[in-house]
LUMBARO-592967 format. One record per residue (C-alpha): residue number from 1; residue in three letters; x, y, z. Coordinates in pm, whole numbers. Example, Ala and Ser with C-alpha at 12.3 -4.5 7.8 and 13.67 -1.06 7.14 Angstrom:
2
   kese   torlum        u        v        w
      1      ALA     1230     -450      780
      2      SER     1367     -106      714
END
This chain:
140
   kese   torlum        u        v        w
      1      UNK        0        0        0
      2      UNK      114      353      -72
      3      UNK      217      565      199
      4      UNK      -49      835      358
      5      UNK      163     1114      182
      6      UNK      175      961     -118
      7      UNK     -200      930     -124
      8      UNK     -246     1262      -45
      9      UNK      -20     1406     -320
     10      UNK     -243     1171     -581
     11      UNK     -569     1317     -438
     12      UNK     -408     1657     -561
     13      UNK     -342     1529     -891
     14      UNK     -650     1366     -918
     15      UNK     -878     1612     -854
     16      UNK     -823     1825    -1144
     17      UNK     -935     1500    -1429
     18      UNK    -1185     1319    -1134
     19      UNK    -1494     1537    -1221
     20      UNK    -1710     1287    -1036
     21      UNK    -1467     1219     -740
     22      UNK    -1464      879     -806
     23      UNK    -1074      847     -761
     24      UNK    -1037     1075     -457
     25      UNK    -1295      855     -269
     26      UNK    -1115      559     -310
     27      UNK     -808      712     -227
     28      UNK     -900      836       51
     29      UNK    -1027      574      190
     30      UNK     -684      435      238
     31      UNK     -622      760      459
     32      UNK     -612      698      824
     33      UNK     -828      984      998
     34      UNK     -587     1230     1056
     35      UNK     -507     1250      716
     36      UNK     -852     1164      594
     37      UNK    -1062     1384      852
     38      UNK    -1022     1702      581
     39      UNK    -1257     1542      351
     40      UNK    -1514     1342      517
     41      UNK    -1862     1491      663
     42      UNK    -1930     1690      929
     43      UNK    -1923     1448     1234
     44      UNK    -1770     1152     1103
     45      UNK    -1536     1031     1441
     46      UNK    -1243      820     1457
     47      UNK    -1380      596     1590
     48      UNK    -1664      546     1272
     49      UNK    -1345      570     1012
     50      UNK    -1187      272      934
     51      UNK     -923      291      678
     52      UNK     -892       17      346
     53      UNK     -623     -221      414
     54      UNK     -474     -404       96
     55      UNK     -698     -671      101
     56      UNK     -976     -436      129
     57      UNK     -892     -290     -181
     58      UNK     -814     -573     -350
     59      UNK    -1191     -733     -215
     60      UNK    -1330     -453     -367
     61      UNK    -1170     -427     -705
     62      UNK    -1291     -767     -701
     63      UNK    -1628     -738     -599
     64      UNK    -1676     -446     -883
     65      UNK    -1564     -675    -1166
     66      UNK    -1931     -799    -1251
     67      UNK    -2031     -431    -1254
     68      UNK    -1738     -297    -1480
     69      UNK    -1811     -614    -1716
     70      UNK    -2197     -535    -1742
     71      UNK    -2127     -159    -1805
     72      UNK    -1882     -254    -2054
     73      UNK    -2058     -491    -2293
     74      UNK    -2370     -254    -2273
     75      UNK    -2178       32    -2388
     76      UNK    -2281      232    -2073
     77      UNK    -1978      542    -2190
     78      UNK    -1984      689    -1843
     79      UNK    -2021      419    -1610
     80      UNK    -1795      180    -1805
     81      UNK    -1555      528    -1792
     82      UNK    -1626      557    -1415
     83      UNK    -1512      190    -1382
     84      UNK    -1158      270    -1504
     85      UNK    -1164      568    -1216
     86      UNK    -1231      283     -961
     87      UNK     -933       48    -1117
     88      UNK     -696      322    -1142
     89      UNK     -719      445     -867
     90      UNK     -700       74     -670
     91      UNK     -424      -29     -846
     92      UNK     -227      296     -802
     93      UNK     -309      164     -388
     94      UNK     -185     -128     -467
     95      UNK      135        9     -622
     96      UNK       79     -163     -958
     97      UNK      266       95    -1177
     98      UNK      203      -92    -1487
     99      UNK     -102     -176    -1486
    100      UNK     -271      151    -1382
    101      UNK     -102      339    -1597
    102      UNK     -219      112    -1880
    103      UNK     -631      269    -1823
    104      UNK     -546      582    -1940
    105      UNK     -564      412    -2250
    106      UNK     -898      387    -2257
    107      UNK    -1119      149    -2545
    108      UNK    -1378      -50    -2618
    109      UNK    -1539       75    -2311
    110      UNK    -1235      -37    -2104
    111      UNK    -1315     -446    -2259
    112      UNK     -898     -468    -2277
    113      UNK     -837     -308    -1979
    114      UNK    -1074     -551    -1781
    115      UNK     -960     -838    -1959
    116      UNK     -559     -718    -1785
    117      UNK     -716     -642    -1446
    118      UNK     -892     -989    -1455
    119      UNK     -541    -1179    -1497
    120      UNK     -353     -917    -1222
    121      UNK     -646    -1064     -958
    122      UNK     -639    -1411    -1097
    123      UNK     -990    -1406    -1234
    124      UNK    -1073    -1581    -1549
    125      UNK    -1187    -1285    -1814
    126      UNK    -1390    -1525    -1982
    127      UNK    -1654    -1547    -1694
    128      UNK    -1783    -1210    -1850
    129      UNK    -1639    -1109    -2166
    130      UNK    -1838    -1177    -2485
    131      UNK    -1542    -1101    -2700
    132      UNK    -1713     -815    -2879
    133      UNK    -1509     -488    -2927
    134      UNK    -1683     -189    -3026
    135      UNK    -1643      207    -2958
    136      UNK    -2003      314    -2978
    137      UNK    -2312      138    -2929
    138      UNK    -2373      175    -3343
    139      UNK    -2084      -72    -3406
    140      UNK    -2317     -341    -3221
END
């Protein structure tokens, strides 16, 4: 996992591309709650904050695969865009420099990308993809 200052540095960098805040939340989530205090509600304690360990990120990157996949193949633009945020931002936690930087290049409604995240977690792509790559829901 990164360090807490070099999560905060990437929420600065973030935030000027993450027009939904997708990114930042998962980021700082990873923040322990001196760090992360500066961004959560009104009232949240210390004792309510629990910070994302590894394996919580990784759990969750996991969990979201049958949501990124369904987005995806239904050419949904922005949440199949969104979905990308989420990975990027995880495997930037994760310290996957590789990988993450690999989203930015963003296609097919992020099909490649998914299939490359699917083999870094040791799922088998196949489970969702229907081998169709298109970049607008006209191509279908």
């Amino acid at each position: 996992m990164r360090t807490q200052e070099e999560i905060l540095e990437r929420i600065e960098v973030v935030a000027q591309q993450d027009w939904i805040g997708t990114q930042r939340n998962n980021l700082i989530g990873s923040l322990n709650f001196e760090n992360a205090k500066q961004y959560l509600k009104e009232g949240v304690t210390e004792d309510d904050w629990k910070p994302d360990s590894d394996e919580d990120v990784r759990k969750a990157a996991i969990d979201y695969m049958d949501f990124a996949w369904d987005k995806a193949i239904n050419c949904r633009g922005l949440s199949a865009g969104r979905s990308m945020d989420h990975y990027t931002a995880w495997l930037w936690l994760l310290n996957d420099n590789d990988l993450w930087s690999d989203l930015q290049d963003y296609a097919h409604y992020g099909k490649p990308q998914l299939v490359e995240i699917c083999d870094y977690f040791g799922l088998d792509s196949s489970t969702w993809d229907d081998g169709v790559r298109v970049n607008s829901e006209d191509e279908l």
